[in-house]
N, C-alpha and C positions, 0 to 999 in steps of 0.2 A: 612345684606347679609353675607353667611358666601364661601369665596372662593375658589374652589374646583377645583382638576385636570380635570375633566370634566364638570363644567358647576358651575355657582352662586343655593347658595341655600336662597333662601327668607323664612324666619324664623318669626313666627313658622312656622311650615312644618309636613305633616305628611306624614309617610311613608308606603307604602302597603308592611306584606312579601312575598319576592320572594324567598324563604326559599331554594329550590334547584334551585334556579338559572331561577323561572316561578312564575308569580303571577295565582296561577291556571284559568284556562276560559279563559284568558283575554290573547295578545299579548300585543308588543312593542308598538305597533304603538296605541291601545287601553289605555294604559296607559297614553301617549302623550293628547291624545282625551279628559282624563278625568281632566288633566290639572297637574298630579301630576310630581313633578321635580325630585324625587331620588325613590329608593327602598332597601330593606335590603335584602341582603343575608346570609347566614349560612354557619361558618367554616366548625364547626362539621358536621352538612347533607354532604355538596358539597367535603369535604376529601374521606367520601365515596362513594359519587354515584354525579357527576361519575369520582369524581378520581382526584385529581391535575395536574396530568400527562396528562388527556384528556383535563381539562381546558385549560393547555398550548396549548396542540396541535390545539384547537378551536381559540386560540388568545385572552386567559383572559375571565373574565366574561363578559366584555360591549359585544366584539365582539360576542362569544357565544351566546349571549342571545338578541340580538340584540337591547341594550340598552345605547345609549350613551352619557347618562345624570349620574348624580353624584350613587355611590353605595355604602352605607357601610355595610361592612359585622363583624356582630357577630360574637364572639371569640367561642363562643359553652358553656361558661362558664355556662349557665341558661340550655343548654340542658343535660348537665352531670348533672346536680343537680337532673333532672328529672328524668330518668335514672339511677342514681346511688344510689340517697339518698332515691330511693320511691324503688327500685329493686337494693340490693346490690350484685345481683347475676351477675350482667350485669358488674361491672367493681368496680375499687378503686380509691380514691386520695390519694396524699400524696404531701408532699414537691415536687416531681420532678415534680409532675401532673398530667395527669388523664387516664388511661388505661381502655379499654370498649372494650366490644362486645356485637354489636348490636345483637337483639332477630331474630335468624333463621342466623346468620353471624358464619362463622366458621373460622373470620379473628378476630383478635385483634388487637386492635387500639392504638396511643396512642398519647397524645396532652400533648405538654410542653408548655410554656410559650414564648418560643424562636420558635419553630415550625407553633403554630398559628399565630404569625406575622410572618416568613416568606411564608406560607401560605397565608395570608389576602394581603402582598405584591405582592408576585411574580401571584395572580388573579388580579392584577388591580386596590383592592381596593380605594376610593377616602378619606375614613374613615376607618381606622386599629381599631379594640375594643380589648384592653388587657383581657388577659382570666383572669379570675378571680373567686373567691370561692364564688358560688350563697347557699344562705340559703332562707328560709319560716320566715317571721315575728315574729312566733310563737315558732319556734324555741331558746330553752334556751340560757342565758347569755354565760356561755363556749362553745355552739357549734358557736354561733354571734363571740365570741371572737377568736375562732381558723378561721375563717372564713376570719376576716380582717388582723390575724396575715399572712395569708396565699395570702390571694389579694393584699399585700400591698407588698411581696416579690415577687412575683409572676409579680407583675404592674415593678417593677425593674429592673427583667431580659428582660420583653417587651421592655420598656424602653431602654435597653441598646441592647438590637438585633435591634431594629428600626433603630437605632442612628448608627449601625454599617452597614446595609444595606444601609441608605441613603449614608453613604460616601461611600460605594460599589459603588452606582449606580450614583452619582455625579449629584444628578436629579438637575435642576434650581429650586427654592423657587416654580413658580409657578406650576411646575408638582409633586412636591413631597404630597403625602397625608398626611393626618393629624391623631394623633394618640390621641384615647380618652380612659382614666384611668375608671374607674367603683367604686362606693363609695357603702361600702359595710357596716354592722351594725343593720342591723334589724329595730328593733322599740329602741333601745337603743341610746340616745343621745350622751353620751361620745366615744361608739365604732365610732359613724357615724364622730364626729370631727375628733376620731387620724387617719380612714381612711382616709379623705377628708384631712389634715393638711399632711401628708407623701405623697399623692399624690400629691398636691399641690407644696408642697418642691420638686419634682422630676421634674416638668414642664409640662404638658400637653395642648393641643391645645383644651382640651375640656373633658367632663365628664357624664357619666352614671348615673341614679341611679339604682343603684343595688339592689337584692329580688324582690319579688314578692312584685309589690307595693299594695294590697289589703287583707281585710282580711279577717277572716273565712266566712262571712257571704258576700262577694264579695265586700264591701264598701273601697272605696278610704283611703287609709290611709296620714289621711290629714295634720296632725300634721309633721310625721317625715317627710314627703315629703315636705313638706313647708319648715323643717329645714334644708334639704339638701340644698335645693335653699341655702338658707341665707349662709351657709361652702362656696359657691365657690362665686367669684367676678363677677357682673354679666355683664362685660364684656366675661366670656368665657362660652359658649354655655353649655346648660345642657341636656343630652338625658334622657327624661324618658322612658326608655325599657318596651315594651310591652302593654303602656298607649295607648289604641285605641278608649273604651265607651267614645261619644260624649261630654256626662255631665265629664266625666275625664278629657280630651281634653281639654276641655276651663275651670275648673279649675285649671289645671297645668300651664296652656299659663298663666293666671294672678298672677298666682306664678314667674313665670321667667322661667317658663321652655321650650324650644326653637325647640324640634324635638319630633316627636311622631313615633311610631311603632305598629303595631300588626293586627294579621289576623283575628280577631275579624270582621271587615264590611266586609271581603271576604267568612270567615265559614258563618254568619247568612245571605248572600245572597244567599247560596248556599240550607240554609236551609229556603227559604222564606222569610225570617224577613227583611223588608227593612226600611232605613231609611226618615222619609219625612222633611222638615221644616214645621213649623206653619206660619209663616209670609218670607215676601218678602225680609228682611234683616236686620241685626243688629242681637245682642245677647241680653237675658236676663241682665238687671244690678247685679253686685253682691249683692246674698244673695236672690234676688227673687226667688219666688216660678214657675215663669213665663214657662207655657210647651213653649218653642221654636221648639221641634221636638218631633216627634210621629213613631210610630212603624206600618209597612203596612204590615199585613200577607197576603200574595197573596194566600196560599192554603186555606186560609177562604172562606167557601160557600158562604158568604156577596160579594165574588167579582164576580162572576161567569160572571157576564154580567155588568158589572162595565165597561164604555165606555171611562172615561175618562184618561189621564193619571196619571202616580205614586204622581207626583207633580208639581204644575202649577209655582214652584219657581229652576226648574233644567232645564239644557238645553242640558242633556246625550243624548246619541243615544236611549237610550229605553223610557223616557219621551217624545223626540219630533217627535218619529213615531209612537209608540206603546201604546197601553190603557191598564189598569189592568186585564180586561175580558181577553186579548190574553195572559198578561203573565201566567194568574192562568191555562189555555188552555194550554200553555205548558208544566206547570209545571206539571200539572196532567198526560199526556202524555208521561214525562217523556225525553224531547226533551233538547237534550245539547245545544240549544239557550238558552234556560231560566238561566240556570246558565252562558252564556255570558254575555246576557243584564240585570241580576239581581247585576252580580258582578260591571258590567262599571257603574250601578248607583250608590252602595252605595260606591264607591270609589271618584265616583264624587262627593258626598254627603260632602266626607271627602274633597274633595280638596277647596271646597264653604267652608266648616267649618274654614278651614285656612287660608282662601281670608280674611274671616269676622273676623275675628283673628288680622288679618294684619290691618286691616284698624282699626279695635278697636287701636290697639296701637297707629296706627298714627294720631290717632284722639290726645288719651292722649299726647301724643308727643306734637302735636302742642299746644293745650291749656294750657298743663302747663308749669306756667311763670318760 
């Protein structure tokens, strides 16, 4: 369990994004339903729309959004990379940090290291993420290397703005949030230690892995990701960012890795692609070839009059009222339920995937002597 100013999080856990502050389709009370405990937010989006200043006047993210279970919010550190490093026309970094303007914005922006945690503080967050210098795996040994020279200083000044707020704000242990460093290095083993070893030495309640963990061809990058695990002690929790594909999910979780993220089951609900299980419960053992889950394209003509429902192993709103023939009936229709009850399932899909997660460990837990 990992203990949070708004509610226990039971680990692993996966998180839907709520990127501006809404898990698109879906409400609060939708969420609760599908059984998930936290959601992520976004610095960088939520700085600009709609504004720090309206956050406040709303009463923080939870009250805003009508959410008030655990939230950690991204430092934006992955969306400048996208953003800057694929369109340098859009903004620059540098040592202070990162300066942008969005496409069609005729405001300039600018995100320090000290600004996004007070930013991620003063919304509420439960989970502060240090901003930090995001690269592509593929990216060369000097751009890796300026990359962690830069996260590593960068993780510092978080560090020391946290640590200065908290005594501002005099919170008791249990209301104060927790603040996690981000471990930066590409596919290069040395860069990934001196990150994770500087972060390490500075203290943190928890850690990221940082880049894009996949690679050109979209396969899990399994090796350095496994190596990160090993860098940190596995007492303190490990975020892999952006890890959402199922078969990613449960092999991270048997690496050590403790929180999942990414919009992934809410885009391919959107876009029809739903999730099913194969069987009633458990997971593949490691290394099987075993399909556990299958892919259900609802705009496939094969469903048109499909009666049953999505999956006779879910118990979402739209499996235990609804049959496939009426979602694909929607979807063709073009009716904003479909993208309701297509999203509350494949999120429910994700919350079963971390239920079976859970009990996998505690299985190992107890048998072994």
């Amino acid at each position: 369990l990992l203990q949070l100013p708004n509610g226990q999080l039971s680990l692993p856990a996966f998180l839907p994004d709520a990127t501006l502050g809404v898990v698109r389709n879906v409400d609060s009370s939708d969420l609760e339903q599908c059984g998930l405990q936290a959601v992520v937010m976004n610095t960088f989006h939520l700085m600009q729309r709609p504004g720090s200043s309206t956050i406040a006047a709303l009463g923080g993210l939870h009250r805003m959004a009508g959410w008030p279970h655990p939230i950690i919010t991204d430092s934006g550190g992955f969306q400048a990379y996208s953003l800057i490093r694929q369109h340098a026309k859009h903004g620059y970094m540098n040592e202070k940090g990162i300066t942008f303007r969005p496409e069609g914005s005729e405001r300039e922006f600018h995100l320090t290291p000290e600004k996004s945690v007070q930013l991620q503080v003063a919304s509420g967050a439960d989970i502060v993420v240090c901003l930090d210098d995001c690269t592509h795996v593929d990216d060369p040994f000097d751009v890796q290397q300026e990359s962690v020279t830069r996260t590593i200083a960068w993780a510092k000044r978080c560090r020391a703005e946290f640590d200065r707020l908290m005594q501002q704000k005099r919170l008791p242990p249990e209301k104060r949030p927790l603040l996690f460093g981000v471990i930066q290095g590409g596919g290069f083993r040395d860069l990934r230690k001196r990150c994770a070893d500087a972060l390490l030495e500075m203290g943190f309640d928890g850690f990221g892995f940082g880049g894009w963990p996949l690679d050109g061809k979209g396969n899990l990058l399994v090796d350095i990701v496994r190596y990160t695990r090993e860098l940190v002690p596995s007492e303190l929790p490990l975020h892999a960012l952006g890890v959402g594909h199922p078969a990613n999910v449960v092999e991270c979780a048997r690496m050590g890795y403790d929180i999942f993220d990414s919009a992934m089951p809410t885009r391919d609900a959107r876009h029809a692609r739903l999730y099913v299980f194969t069987g009633e419960a458990g997971l593949p053992v490691p290394g099987s070839q075993e399909q556990w889950f299958r892919y259900l394209y609802v705009n496939d003509h094969k469903t048109i009059k499909d009666n049953d429902p999505l999956s006779p192993y879910c118990d979402c709103l739209c499996c235990t009222r609804y049959s496939v023939g009426y979602l694909h009936h929607l979807f063709k229709i073009d009716d904003s339920l479909f993208l309701r009850l297509a999203t509350i399932h494949n999120l429910r899909f994700m919350a079963q995937l971390a239920e079976r997660l859970r009990i996998e460990q505690h299985e190992q837990t107890v048998t072994t002597p």
